[in-house]
C-alpha positions in Angstrom: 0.0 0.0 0.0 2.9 2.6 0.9 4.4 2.2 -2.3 1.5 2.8 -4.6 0.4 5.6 -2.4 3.9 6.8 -3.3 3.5 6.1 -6.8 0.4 7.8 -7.1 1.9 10.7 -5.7 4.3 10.7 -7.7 2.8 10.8 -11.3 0.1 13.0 -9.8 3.0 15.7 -9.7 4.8 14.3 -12.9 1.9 14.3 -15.1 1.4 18.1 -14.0 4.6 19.0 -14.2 4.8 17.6 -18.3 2.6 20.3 -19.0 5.7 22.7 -18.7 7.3 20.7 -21.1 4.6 19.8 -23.6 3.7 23.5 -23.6 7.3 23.7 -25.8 7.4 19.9 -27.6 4.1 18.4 -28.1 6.2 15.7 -30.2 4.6 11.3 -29.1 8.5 10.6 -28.8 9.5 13.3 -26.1 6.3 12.7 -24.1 7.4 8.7 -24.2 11.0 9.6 -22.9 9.8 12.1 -20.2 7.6 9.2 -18.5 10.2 6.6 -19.5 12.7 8.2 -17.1 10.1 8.8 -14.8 9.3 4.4 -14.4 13.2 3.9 -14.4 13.9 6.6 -11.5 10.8 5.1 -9.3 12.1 1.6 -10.1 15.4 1.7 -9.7 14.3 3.7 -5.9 12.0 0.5 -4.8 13.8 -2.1 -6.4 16.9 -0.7 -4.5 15.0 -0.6 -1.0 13.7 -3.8 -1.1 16.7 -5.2 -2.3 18.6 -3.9 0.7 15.7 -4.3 3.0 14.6 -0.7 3.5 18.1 0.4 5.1 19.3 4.2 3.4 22.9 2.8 2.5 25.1 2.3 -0.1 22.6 2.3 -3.4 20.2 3.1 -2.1 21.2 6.1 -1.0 22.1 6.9 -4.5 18.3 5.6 -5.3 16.9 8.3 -3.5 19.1 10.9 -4.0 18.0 10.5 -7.4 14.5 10.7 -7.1 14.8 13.8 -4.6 16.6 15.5 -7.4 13.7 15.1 -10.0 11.1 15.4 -7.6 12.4 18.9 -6.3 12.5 19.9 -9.9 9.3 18.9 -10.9 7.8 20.8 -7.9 9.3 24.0 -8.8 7.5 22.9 -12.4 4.2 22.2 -10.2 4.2 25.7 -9.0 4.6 27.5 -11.7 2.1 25.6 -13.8 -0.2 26.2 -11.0 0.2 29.5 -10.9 -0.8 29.9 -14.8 -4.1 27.7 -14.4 -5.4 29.7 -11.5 -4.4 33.0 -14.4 -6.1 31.3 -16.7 -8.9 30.0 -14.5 -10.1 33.6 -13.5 -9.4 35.3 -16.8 -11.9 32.5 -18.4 -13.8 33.8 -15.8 -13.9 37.2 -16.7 -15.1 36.3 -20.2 -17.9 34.4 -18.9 -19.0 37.4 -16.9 -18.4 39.8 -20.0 -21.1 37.3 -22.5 -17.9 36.2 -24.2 -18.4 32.5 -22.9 -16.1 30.7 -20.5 -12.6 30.1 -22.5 -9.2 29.9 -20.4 -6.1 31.0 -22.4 -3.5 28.8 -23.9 -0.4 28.0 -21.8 2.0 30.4 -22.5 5.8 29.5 -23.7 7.6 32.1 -21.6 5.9 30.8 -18.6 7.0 27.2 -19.1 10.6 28.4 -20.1 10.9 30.5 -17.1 9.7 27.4 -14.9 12.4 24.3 -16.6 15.1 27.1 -16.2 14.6 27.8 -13.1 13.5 23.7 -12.2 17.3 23.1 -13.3 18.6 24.7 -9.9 17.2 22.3 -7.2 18.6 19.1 -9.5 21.6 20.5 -10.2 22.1 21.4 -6.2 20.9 18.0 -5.3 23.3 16.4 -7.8 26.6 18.4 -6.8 25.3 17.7 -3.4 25.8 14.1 -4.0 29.0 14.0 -5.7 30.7 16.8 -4.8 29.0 18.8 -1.4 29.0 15.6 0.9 33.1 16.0 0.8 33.1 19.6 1.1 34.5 20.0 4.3 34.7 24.1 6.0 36.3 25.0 9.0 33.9 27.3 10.8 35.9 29.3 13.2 34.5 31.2 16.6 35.7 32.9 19.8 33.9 32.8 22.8 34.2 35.1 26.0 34.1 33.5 29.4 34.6 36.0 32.7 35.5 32.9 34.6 37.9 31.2 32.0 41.0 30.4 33.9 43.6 32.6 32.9 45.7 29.2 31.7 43.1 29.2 29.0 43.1 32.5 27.7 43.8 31.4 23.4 43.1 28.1 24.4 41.8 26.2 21.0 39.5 23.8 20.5 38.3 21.2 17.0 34.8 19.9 16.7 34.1 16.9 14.6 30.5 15.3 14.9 28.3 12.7 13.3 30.9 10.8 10.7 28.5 8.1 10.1 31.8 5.9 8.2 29.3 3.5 7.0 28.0 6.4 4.4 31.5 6.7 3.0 32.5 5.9 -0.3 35.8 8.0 -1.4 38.6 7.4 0.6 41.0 10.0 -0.5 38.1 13.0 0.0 37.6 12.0 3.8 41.3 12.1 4.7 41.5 15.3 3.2 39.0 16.1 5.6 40.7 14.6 8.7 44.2 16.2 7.5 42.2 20.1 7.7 41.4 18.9 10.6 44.5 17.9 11.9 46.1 21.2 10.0 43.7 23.8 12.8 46.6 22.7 15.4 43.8 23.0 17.9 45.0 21.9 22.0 42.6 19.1 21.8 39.6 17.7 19.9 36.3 16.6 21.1 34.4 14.5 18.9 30.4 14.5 20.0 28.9 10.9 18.6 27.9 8.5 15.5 30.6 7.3 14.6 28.9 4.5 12.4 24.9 4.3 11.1 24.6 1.2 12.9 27.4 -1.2 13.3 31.0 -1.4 14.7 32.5 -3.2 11.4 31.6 0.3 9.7 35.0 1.1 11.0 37.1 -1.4 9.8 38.2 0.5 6.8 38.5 3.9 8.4 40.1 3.2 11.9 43.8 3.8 10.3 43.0 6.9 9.2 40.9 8.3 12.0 43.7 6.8 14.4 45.9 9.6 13.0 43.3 12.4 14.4 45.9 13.4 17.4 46.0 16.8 19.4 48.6 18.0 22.5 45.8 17.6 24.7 43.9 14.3 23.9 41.0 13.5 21.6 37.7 13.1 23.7 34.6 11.1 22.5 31.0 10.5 23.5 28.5 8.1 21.8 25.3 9.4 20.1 21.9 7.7 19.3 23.3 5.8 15.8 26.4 4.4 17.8 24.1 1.4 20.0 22.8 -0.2 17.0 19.2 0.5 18.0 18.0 1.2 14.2 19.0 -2.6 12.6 17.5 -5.8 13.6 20.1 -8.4 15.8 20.2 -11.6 15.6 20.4 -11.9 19.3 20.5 -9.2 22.4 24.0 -10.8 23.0 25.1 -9.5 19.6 23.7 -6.3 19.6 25.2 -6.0 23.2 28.7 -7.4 21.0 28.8 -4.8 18.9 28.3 -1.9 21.7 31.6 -3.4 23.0 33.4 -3.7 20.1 32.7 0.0 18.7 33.4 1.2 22.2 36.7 -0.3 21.7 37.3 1.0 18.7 37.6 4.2 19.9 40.3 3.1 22.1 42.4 1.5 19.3 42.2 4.8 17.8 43.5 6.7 21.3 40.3 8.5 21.7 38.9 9.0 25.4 35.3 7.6 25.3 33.5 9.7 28.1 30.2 7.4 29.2 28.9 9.5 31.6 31.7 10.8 33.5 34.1 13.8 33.1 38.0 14.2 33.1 40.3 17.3 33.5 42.6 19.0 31.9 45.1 20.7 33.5 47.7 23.9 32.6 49.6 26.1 34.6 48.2 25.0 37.8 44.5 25.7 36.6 41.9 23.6 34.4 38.7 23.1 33.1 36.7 20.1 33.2 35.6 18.4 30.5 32.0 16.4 30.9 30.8 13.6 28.7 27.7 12.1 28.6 25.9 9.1 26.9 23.1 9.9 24.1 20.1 11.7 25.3 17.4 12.6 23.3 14.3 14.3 23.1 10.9 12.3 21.8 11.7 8.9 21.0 15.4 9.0 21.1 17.7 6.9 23.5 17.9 8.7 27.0 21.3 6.5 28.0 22.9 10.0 29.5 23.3 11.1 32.8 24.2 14.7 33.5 24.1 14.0 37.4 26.5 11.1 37.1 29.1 12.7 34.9 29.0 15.7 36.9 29.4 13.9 39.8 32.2 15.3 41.5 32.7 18.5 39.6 32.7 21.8 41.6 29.8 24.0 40.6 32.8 26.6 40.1 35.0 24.7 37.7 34.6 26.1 34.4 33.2 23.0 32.5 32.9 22.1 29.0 30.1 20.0 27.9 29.9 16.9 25.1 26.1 15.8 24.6 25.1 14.8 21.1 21.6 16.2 21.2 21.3 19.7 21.3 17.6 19.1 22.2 19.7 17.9 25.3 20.9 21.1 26.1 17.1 22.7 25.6 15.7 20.3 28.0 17.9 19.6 31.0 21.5 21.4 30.8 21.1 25.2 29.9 19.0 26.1 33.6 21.3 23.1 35.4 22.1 24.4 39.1 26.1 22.9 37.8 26.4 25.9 34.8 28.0 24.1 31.8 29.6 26.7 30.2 29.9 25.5 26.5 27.9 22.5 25.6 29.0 20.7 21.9 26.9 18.8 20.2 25.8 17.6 16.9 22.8 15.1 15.7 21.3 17.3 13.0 23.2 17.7 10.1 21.6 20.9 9.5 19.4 18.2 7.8 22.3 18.1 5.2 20.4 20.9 2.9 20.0 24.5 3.7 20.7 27.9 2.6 23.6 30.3 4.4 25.0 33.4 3.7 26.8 34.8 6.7 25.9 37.3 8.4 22.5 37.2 6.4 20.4 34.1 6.1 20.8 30.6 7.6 18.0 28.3 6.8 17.6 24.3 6.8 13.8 22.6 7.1 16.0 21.1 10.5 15.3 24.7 12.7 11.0 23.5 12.2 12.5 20.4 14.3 15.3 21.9 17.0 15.3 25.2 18.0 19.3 24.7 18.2 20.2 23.4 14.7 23.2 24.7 13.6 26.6 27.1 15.2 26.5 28.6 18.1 23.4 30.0 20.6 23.6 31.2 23.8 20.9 31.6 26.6 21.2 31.6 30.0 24.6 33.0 29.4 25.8 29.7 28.4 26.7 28.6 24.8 26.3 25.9 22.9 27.6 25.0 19.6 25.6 22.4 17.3 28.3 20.8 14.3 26.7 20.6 11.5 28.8 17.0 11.0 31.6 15.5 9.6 29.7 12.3 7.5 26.1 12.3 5.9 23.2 9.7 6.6 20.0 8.9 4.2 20.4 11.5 1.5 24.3 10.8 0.2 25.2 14.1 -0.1 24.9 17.8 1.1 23.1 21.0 -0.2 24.0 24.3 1.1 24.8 22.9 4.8 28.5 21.7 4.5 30.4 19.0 6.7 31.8 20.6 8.8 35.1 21.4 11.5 34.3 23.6 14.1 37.0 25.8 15.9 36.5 27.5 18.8 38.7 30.1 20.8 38.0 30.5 24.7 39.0 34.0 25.4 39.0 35.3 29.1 37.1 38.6 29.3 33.5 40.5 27.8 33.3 40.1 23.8 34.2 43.5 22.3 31.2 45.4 21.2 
C-alpha cells in the first residue's frame, strides 16, 4: 500500500509538471521519454530498498538521491504551472462574466521556459550535493568570552568533529582530506560528539587507520550518540547487539580516543583547568535517553569552568542550559543541519532542521551559556549535502567581555 500511495503521488506531480514541457514539444517521442525516465527513477528507488531491505545505504542512497533530485524539480514545475491555471482560471472567468463564454487561455511558452530554467537549480544542487558537497568539508571558526575562563586558557583552542557516520562513506582520499584540515587547525585538543557509524562497529574497519591519526597535545575526547548502540537494525540476538556496543566502544580506544560514558576528566595547565564532561546519548521524543548529567558531573565543583559533550542539542534545551552545575559551553551535533540549507553569513541561515530543533546549527547562547551544534563530519540517508557543509568547528576561549 505505501508504495502505490507513493507512486500515485508521484505521477500525480509528474503528469502536471509535463505540461511545462509539452507546452514547448508536443512531439509522441519526447512525451514517451519524459515518462520513460520517470518508471526507471521510481524503479530503480523501490527495487533498490527492497533489495537492501529498506536500510538508506550504499545504493540506495544513490536511489533516493535521485528521485529527490527530479522530484524537487518537478515541484518547482508544479508551482509555476499552478500559478498559470489559476491565471487562466479567473481570466476564463472574466469572459464568462463579460457574455464572451467561459474560454481559459492557452499556456503560454515564456511561462514554461521561465519554470524548466529555473527547475534546473534544485537538481543540479541536489546532484553536486551528492557528488561533490558531501566531501566539502569548512572550518567554521568562533571565539567565545568567558569571565571565569581560567587565565591558563586564555587562546586556548579547541576542534569539533561530529556525526561521521563511516558506514556512508564511499571516497577514501576525500575524507582524509577532511581529517588532514582537521589535523592542519593545530587545535590543543579535539572533542568528537557521537555517531561514529549508522549502525554497526565493522563500519570502521576500513577507516580506523586513518581516524587513528586524528591526534592533538591535549587528547581526543569522545562520547557516543543515538546511531552508535545499534538501536535502528534488527540483531540476531540481544548478545550480539550487546557485542557490537563493545566492540565500537573499543574502537575508539584502538584509535586513542577518550570515550567519556557518563563521566568527566580534566585538563590541567599552569596549575589551573577546566573540566571536560561527557555524557551518553540523550534525546528528546523517542530517542535513546542512555545519559546522565548527574553522574558525569558527579564530583565537579559548581565553580570549575566545564565544557560539555552531549550529542543532542535538544539535550541542552531540555535539562543542561537552567542546570544548578552551569556548563559553560555544551558541543553537540545530531542534526546535520538536515544536510540541505541555505547560508549566507551574516545574512540568512535556513535548513527545514530549525521547524524540528530550536538549536540546529553554530553557536546559541541563553542563560549566558553557549552551545555549539556541528553541523557534522559524514552524511546519513540522503548521500550528499546541499547548502549545509560537513563541517570542522574551531572555537577560541578568550577570558574577558566580547568586544562590542
Amino acid at each position: 500500500m505505501r508504495w502505490l500511495l507513493f507512486i500515485a503521488f508521484y505521477l500525480l506531480i509528474d503528469i502536471y509538471a509535463y505540461q511545462a514541457l509539452r507546452s514547448l514539444n508536443k512531439s509522441l517521442w519526447v512525451g514517451v521519454l519524459y515518462f520513460l525516465v520517470t518508471l526507471l527513477v521510481i524503479g530503480n528507488f523501490i527495487y533498490q530498498w527492497q533489495s537492501a531491505g529498506g536500510g538508506f545505504f550504499s545504493a540506495i542512497g544513490f536511489a533516493f538521491g535521485i528521485v529527490l533530485a527530479f522530484l524537487f524539480a518537478k515541484l518547482v514545475l508544479v508551482i509555476f504551472m499552478f500559478g498559470e491555471d489559476i491565471t487562466r482560471f479567473f481570466i476564463g472567468i472574466s469572459k464568462a462574466i463579460g457574455g464572451a463564454g467561459y474560454k481559459a487561455p492557452g499556456r503560454r511558452k515564456f511561462v514554461s521556459q521561465i519554470a524548466l530554467g529555473l527547475a534546473a537549480i534544485p537538481f543540479v544542487s541536489v546532484l553536486y550535493g551528492m557528488f561533490k558537497g558531501k566531501y566539502d568539508f569548512r572550518v567554521l571558526n568562533y571565539t567565545l568570552y568567558f569571565d571565569d575562563l581560567p587565565d591558563a586558557f586564555d587562546g586556548y583552542r579547541i576542534a569539533q568533529i561530529s556525526d561521521v557516520h563511516s558506514g556512508s562513506f564511499d571516497n577514501h582520499e576525500k575524507v582524509a582530506y577532511g581529517v588532514d584540515l582537521l589535523k592542519a587547525q593545530e587545535t590543543d585538543v579535539i572533542f568528537f560528539t557521537g555517531d561514529l557509524v549508522n549502525n554497526k562497529a565493522t563500519e570502521m574497519q576500513d577507516w580506523k587507520s586513518l581516524f587513528s591519526t586524528i591526534k592533538a597535545k591535549d587528547g581526543v575526547f569522545s562520547i557516543l550518540g543515538n546511531h552508535d548502540y545499534g538501536d535502528y537494525v534488527n540483531w540476531e540476538s540481544a548478545e550480539a547487539k550487546r557485542q557490537n556496543l563493545q566492540d565500537l566502544k573499543a574502537t575508539h580506544a584502538e584509535m586513542g580516543w577518550d570515550l567519556l560514558l557518563n563521566e568527566h576528566r580534566y585538563l590541567e595547565k599552569n596549575g589551573e583547568k577546566i573540566a571536560i564532561v561527557g555524557v551518553e546519548n540523550w534525546g528528546g521524543g523517542h530517542f535513546k535517553k542512555a545519559g546522565d548529567l548527574d553522574l558525569a558531573g558527579k564530583d565537579v565543583d559548581d565553580k570549575d569552568f566545564k565544557i560539555l559533550l552531549s550529542h543532542d542539542p535538544s539535550h541542552w534545551q531540555e535539562k543542561v542550559k537552567q542546570n544548578n552545575k552551569f556548563y559553560h559551553l555544551t558541543l553537540s551535533g545530531h542534526t546535520h543541519g538536515m544536510q540541505f540549507g541555505i547560508e549566507i553569513p551574516g545574512f540568512l541561515k535556513w535548513s527545514p532542521a530549525k521547524y524540528r530543533y530550536k538549536n540546529w546549527a553554530g553557536i546559541y547562547k541563553e542563560n549566558n551559556r553557549y552551545i555549539n551544534v556541528n553541523r557534522g563530519f559524514g552524511y546519513l540517508a540522503f548521500p550528499g549535502r546541499v547548502g549545509i557543509w560537513p563541517e570542522i568547528s574551531v572555537i577560541e576561549l578568550r577570558k574577558g567581555t566580547a568586544p562590542a
